[in-house]
N, C-alpha and C positions, 0 to 999 in steps of 0.2 A: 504494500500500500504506500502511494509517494505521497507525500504532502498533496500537493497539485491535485491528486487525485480525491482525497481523503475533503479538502476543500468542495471540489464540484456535489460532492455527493451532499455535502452538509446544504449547499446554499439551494440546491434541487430539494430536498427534504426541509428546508426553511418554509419553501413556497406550497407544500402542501397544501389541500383544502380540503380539511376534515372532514366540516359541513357540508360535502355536495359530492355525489355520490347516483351512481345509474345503478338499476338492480333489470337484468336481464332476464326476464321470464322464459323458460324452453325456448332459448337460444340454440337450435345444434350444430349449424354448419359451425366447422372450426375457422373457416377461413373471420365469416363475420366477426366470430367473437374475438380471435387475434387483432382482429382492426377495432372493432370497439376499444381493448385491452391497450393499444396502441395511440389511439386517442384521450383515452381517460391518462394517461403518462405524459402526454402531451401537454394536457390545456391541468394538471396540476392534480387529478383526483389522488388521496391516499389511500381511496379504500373502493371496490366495486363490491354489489352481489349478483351470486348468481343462483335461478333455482332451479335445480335438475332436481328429477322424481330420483333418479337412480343414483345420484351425489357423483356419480362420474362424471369428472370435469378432467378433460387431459389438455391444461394447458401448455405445456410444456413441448406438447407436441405441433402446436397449433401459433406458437408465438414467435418465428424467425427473430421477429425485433428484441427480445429478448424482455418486453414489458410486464412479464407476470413476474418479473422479481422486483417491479419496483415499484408496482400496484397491488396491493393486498387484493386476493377474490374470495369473498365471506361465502362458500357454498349453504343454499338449504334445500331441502328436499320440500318441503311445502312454502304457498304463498305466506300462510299465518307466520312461519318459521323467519322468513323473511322479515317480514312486517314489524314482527317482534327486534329484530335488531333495530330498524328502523326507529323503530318508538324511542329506542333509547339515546337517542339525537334530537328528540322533537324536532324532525322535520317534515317541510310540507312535503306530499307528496302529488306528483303529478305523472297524469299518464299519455304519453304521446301516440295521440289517435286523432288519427283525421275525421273530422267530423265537424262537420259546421258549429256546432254549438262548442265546439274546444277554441280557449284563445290562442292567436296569434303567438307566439313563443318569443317572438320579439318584444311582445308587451307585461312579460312576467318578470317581476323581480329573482333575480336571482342571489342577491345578495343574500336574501336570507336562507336558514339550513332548508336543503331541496334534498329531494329525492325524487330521481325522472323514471318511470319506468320506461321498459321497451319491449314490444311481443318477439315472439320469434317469427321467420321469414314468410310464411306461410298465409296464415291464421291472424297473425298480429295479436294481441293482449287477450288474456281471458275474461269474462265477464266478472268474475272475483275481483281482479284484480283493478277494473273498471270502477267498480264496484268501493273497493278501498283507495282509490286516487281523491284527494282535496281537488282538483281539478284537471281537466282535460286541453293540452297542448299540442299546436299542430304546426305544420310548417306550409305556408300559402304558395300555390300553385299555379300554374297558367296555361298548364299542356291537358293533354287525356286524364294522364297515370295519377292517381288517388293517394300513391303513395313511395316512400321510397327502401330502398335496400337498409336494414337497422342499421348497418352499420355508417352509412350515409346519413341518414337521420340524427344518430347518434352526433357524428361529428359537427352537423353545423348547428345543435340546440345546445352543446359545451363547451365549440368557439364563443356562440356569443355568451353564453354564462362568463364564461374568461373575459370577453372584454368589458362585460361589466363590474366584474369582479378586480380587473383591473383598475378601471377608470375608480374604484372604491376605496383603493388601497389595500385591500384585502389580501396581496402578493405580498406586503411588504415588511409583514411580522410573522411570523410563526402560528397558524393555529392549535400545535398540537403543545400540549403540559409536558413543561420538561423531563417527566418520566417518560413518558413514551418516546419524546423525541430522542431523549440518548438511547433508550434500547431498541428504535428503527436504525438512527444513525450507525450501531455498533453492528446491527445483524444484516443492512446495505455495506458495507464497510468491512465486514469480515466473516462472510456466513457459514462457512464453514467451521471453526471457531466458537460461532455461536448456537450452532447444534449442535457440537463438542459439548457446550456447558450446560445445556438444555439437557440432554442424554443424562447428566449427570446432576442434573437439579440444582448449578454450580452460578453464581452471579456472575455475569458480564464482568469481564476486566473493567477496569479505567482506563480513558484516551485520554491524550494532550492535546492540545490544541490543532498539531498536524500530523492525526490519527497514532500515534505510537503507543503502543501498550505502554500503563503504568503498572502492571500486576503480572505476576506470573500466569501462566497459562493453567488451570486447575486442571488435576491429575485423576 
């Protein structure tokens, strides 16, 4: 780990946004949800979910860009399971569905804690899940097609979340409590090392300022 290196990771992980967060309903093409996975690392998210019935989720196999290590993906097997992490954020939840009576997506604040759902390719959202949104978001159109690829979708309703999360200041402190940020910082920063200690039920070392262990390496 170089300084240089140990630096970009911190100031990437400064910029996290706790509060805002997509949760992928029966998502299955892998390619999609690599690019969703790929945008939410982009425009700042620290956390996605996702809810497969069967909890297999193979990202690893599905992520060339290498984003699933630097985007948490909270798996649940049911919507409620979902929802339930949800709650523990209080945030809004919105569900991107086309349909006339959903606003504009341009017009919702994002500043505040959100949750956007998205259906998968097919079918798009389930009625449950319609069902549990605070409101309904769409993205305004001019052609035939009623709607687009999730993962399309996906990217231009958490550009503009980013730019308005920009224009906020909301980049420009850290949202997460400095417990957690050291122990993302530490396991972005040295993950191997830190399933080392995990295996072992063993604390995280200490960094210095340009990444260098202050602690031995627990045995």
């Amino acid at each position: 780990m170089t300084p240089k290196r140990f630096h970009r990771i911190r100031e990437v992980l400064r910029r996290r946004q706790q509060d805002l967060t997509v949760v992928l309903e029966n998502v299955h093409k892998p390619h999609n949800f690599a690019a969703v996975l790929r945008t939410a690392d982009a425009v700042g998210l620290f956390e996605t979910h996702a809810i497969v019935p069967d909890r297999e989720l193979r990202t690893s196999l599905v992520s060339a860009s290498g984003s699933d290590k630097w985007v948490k993906v909270t798996v649940s097997g049911t919507l409620e399971e979902a929802l339930g992490h949800l709650g523990q954020g209080g945030r809004r939840i919105l569900a991107a569905h086309p349909s006339k009576q959903a606003l504009d997506y341009r017009l919702v604040d994002f500043t505040q804690p959100t949750a956007i759902l998205f259906g998968q390719e097919k079918d798009g959202l389930s009625d449950a899940a319609l069902a549990a949104a605070d409101d309904r978001i769409r993205i305004p159109m001019a052609g035939f097609v009623r709607s687009l690829n999730v993962s399309v979708a996906a990217a231009i309703i958490l550009f503009e979340a980013m730019r308005q999360r920009t224009a906020a200041g909301l980049y420009d402190e850290s949202s997460l409590d400095q417990t957690r940020f050291e122990s993302t910082l530490f396991e972005w920063s040295y993950p191997e090392l830190a399933e080392h200690c995990r295996r072992r039920g063993a604390a995280y070392p200490r960094l210095n300022e340009d990444g260098e262990l202050l602690d031995p390496v627990p045995r």
